[in-house]
C-alpha positions as CSV (number, residue, x, y, z in Angstrom):
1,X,-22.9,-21.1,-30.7
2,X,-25.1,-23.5,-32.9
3,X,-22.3,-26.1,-33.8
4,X,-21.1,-28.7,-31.2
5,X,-18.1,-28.7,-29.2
6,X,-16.7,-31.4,-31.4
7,X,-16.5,-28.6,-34.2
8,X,-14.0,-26.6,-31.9
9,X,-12.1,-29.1,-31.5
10,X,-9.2,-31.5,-33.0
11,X,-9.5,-34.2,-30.6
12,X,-12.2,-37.4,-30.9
13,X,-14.5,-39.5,-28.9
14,X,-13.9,-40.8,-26.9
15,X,-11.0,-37.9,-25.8
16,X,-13.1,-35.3,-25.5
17,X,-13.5,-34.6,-22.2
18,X,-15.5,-31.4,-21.9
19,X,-18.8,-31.6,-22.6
20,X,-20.6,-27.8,-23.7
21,X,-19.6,-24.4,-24.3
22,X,-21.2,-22.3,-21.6
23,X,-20.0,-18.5,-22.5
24,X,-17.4,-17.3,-24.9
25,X,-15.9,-13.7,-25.0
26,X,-12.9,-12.3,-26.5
27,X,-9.6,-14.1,-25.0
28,X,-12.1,-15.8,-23.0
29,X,-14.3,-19.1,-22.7
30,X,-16.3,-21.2,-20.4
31,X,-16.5,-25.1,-21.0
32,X,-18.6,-27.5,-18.8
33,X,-18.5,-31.3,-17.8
34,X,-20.6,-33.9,-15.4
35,X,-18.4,-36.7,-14.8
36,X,-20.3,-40.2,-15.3
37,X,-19.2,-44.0,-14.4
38,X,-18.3,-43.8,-18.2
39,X,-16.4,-41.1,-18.1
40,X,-12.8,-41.3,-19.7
41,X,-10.1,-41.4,-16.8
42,X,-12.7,-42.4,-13.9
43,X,-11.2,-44.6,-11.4
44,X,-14.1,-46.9,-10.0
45,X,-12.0,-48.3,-7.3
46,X,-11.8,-43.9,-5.6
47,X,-15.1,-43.5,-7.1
48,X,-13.6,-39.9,-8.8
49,X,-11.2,-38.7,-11.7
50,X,-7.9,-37.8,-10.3
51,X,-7.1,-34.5,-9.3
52,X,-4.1,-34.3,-12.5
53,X,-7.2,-34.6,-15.3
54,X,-8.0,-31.2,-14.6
55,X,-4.9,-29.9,-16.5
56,X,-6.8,-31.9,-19.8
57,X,-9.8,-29.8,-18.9
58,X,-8.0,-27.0,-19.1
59,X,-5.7,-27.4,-22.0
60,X,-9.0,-28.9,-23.9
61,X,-10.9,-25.5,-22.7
62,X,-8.2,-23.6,-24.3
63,X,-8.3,-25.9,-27.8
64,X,-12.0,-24.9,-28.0
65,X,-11.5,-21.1,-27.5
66,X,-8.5,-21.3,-30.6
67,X,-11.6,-23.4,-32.4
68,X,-14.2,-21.1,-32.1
69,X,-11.9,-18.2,-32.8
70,X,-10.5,-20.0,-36.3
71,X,-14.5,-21.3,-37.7
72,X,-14.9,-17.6,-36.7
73,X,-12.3,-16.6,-38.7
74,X,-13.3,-18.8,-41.7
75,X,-9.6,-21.1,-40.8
76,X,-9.6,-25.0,-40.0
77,X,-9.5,-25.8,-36.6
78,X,-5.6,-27.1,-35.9
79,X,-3.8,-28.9,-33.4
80,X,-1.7,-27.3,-30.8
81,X,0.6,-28.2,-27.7
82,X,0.1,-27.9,-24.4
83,X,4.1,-26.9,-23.1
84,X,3.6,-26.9,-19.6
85,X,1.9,-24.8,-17.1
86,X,2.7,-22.6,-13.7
87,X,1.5,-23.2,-10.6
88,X,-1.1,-26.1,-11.0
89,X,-2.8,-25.8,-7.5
90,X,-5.8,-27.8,-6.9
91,X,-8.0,-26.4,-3.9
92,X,-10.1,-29.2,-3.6
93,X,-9.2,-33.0,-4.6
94,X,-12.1,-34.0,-5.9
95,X,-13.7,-34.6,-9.6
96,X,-17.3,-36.6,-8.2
97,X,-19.8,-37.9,-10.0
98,X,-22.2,-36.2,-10.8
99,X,-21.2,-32.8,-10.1
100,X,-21.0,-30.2,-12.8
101,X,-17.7,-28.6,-13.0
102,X,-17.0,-25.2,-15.2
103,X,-13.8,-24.7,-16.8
104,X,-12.8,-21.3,-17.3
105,X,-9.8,-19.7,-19.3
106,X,-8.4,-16.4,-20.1
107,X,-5.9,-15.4,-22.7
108,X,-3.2,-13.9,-20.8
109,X,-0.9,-13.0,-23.7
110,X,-0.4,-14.5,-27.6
111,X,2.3,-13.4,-30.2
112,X,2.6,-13.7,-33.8
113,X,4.1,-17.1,-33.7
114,X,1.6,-19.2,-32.1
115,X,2.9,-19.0,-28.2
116,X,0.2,-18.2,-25.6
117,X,-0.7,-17.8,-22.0
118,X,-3.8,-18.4,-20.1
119,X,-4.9,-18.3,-16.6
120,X,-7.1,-21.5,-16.4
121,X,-9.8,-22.3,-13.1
122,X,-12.1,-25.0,-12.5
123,X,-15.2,-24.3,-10.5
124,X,-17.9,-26.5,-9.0
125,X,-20.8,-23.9,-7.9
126,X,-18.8,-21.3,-6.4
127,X,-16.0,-24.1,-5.0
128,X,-12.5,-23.3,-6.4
129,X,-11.4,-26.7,-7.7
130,X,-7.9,-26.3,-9.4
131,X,-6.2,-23.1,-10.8
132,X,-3.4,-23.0,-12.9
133,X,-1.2,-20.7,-15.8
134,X,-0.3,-22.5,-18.9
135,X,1.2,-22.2,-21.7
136,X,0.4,-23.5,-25.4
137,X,1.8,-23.1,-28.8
138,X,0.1,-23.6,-31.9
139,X,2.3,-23.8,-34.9
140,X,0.9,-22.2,-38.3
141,X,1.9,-25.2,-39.9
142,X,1.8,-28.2,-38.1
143,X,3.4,-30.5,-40.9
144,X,6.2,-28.5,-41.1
145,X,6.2,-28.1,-36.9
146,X,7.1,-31.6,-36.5
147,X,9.1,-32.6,-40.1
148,X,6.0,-34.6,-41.7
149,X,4.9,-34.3,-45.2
């Protein structure tokens, strides 16, 4: 993928929080991140993100798969929601400095209308981090979605 992750996305510095695509397959993608000092959401004071960021990894893993399947597709990239999520287990409470973490999700199920599933993991090496199932919608229009002109 020659574009960068910014062209995947509909977020802006500084709320990106993932920082390269690492593999993309169908229903399928693979997102990285090194956590800095400057990194948005780093608490100096624990010296670490908190463990609830992770969910932003996720949901930001999943806006980058929709992304790279609409500039695919020859479609804008659009916004969509992140409606909530199953089982958000983190195995290990820990985003450190330093550290690269990988970011994997899977398209579980999508319909017509924009609604979607996706098993979602966070690794660091072969460490399980945080799992979780969520589930996103992304309306065709979002004007229209949320009554603006």
């Amino acid at each position: 993928m020659s574009h960068p992750l910014a062209a995947y996305l509909p977020h802006d510095e500084p709320m990106i929080l993932i920082d390269e695509l690492v593999s993309h397959q169908d229903n399928r993608l693979c997102c990285q991140l090194q956590l800095s000092e400057t990194s948005p959401f780093y608490d100096a004071k624990l010296q670490r993100v908190p463990e609830w960021v992770g969910m932003e990894y996720m949901a930001q893993t999943v806006a980058a798969l929709a992304g790279i399947e609409a500039h695919q597709q020859g479609r804008p990239v659009r916004i969509g929601f992140l409606l909530g999520t199953r089982r958000y287990t983190v195995h290990n409470p820990a985003f450190e400095l330093g550290k690269p973490y990988r970011i994997t999700v899977e398209r579980l199920y999508q319909d017509s209308d924009g609604m979607a599933s996706f098993q979602c993991d966070i690794h660091q090496d072969e460490i399980a981090i945080a799992s979780a199932k969520i589930n996103v919608f992304q309306p065709n229009n979002v004007n229209e979605f949320l009554g603006t002109p």
